[in-house]
OpenMM code with the backbone's topology and positions (N, CA, C; nanometers):
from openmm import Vec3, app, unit

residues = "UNK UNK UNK UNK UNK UNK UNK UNK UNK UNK UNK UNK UNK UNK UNK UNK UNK UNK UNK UNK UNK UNK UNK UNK UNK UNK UNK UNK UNK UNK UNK UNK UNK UNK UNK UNK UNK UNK UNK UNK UNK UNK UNK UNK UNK UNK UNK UNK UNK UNK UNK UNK UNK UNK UNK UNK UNK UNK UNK UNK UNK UNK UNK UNK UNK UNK UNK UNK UNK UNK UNK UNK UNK UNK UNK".split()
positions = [
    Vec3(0.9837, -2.6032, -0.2457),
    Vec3(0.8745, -2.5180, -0.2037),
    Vec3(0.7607, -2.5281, -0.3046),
    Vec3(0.6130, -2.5487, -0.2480),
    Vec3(0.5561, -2.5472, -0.3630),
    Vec3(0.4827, -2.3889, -0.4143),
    Vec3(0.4417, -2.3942, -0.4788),
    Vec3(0.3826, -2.2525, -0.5579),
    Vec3(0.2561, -2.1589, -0.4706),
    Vec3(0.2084, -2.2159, -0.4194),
    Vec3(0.1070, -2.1375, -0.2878),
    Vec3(0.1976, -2.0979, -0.1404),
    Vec3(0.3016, -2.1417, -0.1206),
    Vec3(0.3574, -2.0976, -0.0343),
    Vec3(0.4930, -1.9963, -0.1088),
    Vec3(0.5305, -1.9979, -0.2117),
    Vec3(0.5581, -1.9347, -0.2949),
    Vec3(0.5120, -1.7595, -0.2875),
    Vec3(0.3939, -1.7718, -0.3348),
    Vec3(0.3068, -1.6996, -0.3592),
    Vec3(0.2855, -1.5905, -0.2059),
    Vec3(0.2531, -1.7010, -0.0856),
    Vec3(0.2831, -1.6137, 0.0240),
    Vec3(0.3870, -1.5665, 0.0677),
    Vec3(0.4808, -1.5806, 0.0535),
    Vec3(0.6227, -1.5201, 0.0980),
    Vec3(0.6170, -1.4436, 0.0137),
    Vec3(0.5904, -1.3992, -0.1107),
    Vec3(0.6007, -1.2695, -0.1941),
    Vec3(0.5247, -1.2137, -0.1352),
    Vec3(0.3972, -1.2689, -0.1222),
    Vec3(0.2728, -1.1605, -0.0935),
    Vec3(0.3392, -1.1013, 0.0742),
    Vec3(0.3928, -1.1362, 0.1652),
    Vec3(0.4394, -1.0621, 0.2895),
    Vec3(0.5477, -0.9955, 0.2711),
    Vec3(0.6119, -1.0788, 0.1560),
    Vec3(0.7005, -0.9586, 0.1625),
    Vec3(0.6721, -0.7959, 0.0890),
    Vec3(0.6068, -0.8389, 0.0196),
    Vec3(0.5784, -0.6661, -0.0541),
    Vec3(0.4310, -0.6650, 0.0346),
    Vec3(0.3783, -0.6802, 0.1456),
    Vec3(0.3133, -0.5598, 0.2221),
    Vec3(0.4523, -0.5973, 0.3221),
    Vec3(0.4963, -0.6415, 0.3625),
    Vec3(0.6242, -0.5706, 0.4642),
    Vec3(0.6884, -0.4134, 0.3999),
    Vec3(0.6965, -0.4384, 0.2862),
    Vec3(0.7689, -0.3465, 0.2081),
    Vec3(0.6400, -0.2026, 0.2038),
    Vec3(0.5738, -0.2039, 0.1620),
    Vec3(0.4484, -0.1318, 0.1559),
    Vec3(0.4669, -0.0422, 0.3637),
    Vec3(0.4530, -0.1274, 0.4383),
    Vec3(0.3963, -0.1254, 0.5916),
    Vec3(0.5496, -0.0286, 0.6198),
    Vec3(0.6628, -0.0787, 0.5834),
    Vec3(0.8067, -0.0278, 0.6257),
    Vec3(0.8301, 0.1170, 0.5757),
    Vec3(0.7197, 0.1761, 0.4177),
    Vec3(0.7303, 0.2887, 0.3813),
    Vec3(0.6521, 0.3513, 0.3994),
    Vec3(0.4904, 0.3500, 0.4597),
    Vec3(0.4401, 0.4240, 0.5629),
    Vec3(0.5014, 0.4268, 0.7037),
    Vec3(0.5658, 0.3766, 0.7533),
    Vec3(0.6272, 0.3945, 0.9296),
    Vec3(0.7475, 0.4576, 0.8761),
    Vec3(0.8152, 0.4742, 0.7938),
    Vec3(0.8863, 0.5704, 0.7182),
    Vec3(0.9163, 0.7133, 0.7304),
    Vec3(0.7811, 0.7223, 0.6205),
    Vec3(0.7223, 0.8375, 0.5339),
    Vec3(0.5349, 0.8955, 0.5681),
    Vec3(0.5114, 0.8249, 0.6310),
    Vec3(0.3739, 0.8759, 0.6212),
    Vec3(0.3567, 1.0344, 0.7143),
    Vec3(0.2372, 1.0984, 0.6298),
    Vec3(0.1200, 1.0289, 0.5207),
    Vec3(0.2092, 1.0315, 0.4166),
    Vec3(0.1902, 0.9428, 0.3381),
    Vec3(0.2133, 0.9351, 0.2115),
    Vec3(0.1115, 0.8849, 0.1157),
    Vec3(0.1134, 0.8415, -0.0279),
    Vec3(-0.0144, 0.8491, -0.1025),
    Vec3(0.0426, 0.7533, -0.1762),
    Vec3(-0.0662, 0.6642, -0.2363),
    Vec3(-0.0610, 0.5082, -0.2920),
    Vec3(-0.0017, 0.5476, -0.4230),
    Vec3(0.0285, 0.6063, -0.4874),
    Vec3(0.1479, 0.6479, -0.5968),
    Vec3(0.2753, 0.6488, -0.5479),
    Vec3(0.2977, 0.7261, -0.4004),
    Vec3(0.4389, 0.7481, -0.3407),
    Vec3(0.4682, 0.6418, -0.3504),
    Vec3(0.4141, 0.5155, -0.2318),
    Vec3(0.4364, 0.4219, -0.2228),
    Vec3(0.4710, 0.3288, -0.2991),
    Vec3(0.3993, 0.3116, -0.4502),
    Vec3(0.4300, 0.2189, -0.5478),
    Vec3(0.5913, 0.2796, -0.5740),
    Vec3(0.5712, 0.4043, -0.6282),
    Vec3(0.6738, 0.4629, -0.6549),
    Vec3(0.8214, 0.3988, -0.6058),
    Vec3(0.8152, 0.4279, -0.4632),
    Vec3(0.9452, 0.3869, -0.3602),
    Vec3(0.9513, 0.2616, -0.3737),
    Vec3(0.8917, 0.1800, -0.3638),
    Vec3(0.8665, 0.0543, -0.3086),
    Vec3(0.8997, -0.0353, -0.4826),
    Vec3(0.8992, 0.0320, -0.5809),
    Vec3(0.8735, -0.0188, -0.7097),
    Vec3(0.7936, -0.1396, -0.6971),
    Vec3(0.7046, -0.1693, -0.6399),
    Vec3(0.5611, -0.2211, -0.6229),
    Vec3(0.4625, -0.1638, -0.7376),
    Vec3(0.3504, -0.2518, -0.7591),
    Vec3(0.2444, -0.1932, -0.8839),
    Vec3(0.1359, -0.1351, -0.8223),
    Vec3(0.0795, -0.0661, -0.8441),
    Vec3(-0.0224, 0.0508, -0.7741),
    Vec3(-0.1450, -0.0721, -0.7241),
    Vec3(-0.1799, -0.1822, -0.7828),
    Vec3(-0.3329, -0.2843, -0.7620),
    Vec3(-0.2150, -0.3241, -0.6424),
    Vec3(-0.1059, -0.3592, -0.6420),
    Vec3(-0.0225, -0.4839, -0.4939),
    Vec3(0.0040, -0.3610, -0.4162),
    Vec3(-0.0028, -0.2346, -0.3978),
    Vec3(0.0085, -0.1640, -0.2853),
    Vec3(-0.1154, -0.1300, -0.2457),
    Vec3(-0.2351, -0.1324, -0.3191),
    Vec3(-0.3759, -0.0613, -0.3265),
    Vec3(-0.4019, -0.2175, -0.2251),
    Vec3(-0.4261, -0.3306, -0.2468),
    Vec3(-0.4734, -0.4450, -0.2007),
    Vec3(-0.3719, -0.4420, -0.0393),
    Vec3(-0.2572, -0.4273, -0.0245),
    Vec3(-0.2247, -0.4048, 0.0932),
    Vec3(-0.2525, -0.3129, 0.1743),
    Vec3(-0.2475, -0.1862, 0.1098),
    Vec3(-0.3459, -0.1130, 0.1677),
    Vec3(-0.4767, -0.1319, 0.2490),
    Vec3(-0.5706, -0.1651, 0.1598),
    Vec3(-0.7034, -0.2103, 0.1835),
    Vec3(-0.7094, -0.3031, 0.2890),
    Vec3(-0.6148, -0.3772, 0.3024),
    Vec3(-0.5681, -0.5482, 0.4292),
    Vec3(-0.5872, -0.4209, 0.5341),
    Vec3(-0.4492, -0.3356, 0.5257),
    Vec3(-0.4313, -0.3017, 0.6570),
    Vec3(-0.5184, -0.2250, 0.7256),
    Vec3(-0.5917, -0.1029, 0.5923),
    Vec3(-0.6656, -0.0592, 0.6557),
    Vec3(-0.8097, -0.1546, 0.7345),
    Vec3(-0.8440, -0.2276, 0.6933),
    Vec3(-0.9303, -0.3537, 0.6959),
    Vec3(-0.8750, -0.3940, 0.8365),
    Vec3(-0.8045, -0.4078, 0.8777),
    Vec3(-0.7116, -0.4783, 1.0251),
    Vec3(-0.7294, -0.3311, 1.1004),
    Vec3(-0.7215, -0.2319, 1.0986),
    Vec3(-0.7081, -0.1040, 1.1947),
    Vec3(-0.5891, -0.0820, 1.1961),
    Vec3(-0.4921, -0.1074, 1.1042),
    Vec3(-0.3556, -0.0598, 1.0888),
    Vec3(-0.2852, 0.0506, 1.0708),
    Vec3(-0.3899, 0.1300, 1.0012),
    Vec3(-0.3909, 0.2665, 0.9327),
    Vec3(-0.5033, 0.3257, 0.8953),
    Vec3(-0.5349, 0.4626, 0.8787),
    Vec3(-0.6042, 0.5295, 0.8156),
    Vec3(-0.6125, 0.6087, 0.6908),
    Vec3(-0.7092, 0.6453, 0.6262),
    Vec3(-0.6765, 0.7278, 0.5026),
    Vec3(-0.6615, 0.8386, 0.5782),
    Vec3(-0.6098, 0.9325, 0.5324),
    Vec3(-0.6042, 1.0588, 0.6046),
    Vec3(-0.5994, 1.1735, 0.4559),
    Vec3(-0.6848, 1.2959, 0.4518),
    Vec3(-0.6014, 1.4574, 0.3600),
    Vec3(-0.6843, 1.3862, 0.1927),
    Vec3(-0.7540, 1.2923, 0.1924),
    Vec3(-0.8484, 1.3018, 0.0370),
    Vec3(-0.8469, 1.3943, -0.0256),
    Vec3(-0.7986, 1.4250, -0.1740),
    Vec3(-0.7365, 1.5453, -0.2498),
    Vec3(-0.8814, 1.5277, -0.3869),
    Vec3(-0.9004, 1.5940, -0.3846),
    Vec3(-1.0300, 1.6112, -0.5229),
    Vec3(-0.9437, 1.5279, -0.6421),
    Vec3(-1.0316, 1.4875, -0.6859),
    Vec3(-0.9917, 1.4066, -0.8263),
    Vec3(-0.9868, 1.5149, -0.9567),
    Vec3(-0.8760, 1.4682, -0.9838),
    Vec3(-0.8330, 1.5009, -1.1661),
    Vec3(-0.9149, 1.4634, -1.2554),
    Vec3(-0.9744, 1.3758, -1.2341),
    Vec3(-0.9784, 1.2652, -1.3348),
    Vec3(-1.0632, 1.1692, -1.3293),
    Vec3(-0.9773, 1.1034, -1.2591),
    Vec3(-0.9190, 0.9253, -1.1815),
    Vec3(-0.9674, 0.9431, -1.0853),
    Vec3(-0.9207, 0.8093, -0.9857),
    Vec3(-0.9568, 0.7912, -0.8583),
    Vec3(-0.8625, 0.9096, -0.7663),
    Vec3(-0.9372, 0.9668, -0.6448),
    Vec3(-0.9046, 1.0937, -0.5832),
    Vec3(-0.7887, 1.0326, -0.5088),
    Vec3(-0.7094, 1.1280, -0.5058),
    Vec3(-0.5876, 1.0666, -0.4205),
    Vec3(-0.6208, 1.0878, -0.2800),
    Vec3(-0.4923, 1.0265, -0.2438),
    Vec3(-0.5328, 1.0148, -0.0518),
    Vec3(-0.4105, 0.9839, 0.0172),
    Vec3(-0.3705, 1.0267, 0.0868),
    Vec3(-0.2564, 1.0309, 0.1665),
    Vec3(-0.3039, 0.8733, 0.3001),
    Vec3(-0.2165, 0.8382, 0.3387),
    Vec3(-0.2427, 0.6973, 0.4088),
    Vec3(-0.1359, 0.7141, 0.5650),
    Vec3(-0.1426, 0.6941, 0.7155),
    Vec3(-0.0953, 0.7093, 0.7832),
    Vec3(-0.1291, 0.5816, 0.9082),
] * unit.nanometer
topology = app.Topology()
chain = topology.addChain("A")
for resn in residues:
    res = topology.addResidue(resn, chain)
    for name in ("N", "CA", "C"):
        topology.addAtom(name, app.Element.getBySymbol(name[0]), res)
């Protein structure tokens, strides 16, 4: 196998993994998700962004920020 096809079979498999714990759990929030999924918050945030980008999902329940970036529940 070479290293770009490599690369895609990881990359589907952790948004399969990501996609399998919103139809799950949702809403849930891009922390949950890394969390469960032991995925890194940028490889669930970037799948995220795909799906929402495709009409897959929505953000849904935006929580005021701490801080940081405002959290957000995803469905």
């Amino acid at each position: 196998m070479s290293r770009p096809r490599d690369y895609q079979l990881v990359r589907n498999k952790n948004r399969y993994r990501v996609l399998q714990t919103l139809w799950d759990r949702a809403p849930i929030t891009r922390e949950e998700i890394a969390s469960l999924t032991g995925l890194s918050n940028p490889t669930v945030q970037a799948a995220l962004r795909d799906f929402n980008r495709r009409g897959l999902l929505s953000e849904v329940n935006r929580r005021e920020s701490t801080g940081g970036r405002p959290a957000a529940s995803w469905r």
